[in-house]
C-alpha positions as semicolon CSV with decimal commas, in nm:
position;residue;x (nm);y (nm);z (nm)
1;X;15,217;8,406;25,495
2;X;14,942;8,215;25,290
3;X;14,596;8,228;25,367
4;X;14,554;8,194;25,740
5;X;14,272;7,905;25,714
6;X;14,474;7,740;25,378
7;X;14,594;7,484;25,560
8;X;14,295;7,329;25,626
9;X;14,063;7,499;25,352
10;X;14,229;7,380;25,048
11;X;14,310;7,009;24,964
12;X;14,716;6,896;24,936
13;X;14,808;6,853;24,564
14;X;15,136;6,681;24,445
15;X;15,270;6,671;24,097
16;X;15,194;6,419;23,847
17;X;15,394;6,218;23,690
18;X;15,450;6,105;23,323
19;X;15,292;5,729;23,256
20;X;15,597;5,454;23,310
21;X;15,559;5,364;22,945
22;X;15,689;5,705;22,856
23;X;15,977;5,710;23,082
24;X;16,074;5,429;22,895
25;X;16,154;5,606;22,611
26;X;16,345;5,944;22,700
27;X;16,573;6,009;23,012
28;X;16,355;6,355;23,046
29;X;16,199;6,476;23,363
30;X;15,899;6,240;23,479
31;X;15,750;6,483;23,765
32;X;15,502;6,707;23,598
33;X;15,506;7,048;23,754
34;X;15,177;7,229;23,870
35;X;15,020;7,512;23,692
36;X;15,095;7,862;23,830
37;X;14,772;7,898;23,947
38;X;14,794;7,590;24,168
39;X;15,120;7,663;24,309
40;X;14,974;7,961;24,458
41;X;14,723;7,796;24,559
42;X;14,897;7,566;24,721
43;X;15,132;7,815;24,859
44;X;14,864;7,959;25,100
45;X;14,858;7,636;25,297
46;X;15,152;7,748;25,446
47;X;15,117;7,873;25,803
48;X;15,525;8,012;25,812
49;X;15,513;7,827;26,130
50;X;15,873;7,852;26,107
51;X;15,931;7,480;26,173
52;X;16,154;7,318;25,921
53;X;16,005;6,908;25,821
54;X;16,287;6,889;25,675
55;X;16,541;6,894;25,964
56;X;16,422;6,537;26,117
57;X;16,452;6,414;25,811
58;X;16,779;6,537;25,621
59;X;16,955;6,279;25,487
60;X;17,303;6,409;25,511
61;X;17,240;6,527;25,867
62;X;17,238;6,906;25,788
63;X;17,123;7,159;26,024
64;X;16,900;7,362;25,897
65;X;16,796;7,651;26,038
């Protein structure tokens, strides 16, 4: 379990992503991944509340745990 306040202490981050003009030109990833620091970070916004998201909204209609 994260930090027990994280959820509402620290701010939601996503993952940038490369300009469109560079996608353009290679077929690479265009989601930038966060630094390690920030992934922990981010990490202790979870509250292990045990409630998948993810279950309302599978799109293949898998139960998930």
């Amino acid at each position: 379990m994260g930090k027990i306040t994280g959820f509402l202490d620290i701010a939601r981050h996503d993952r940038s992503y490369v300009p469109v003009a560079e996608r353009l030109k290679t077929f690479s990833e265009f989601t930038q991944p966060l630094p390690p620091a920030e992934v922990a970070e981010q990490a202790a916004r979870c509250m292990d509340c045990g409630i998948p998201f993810c279950h309302n909204g599978c799109p293949v209609n898998n139960l998930i745990p």
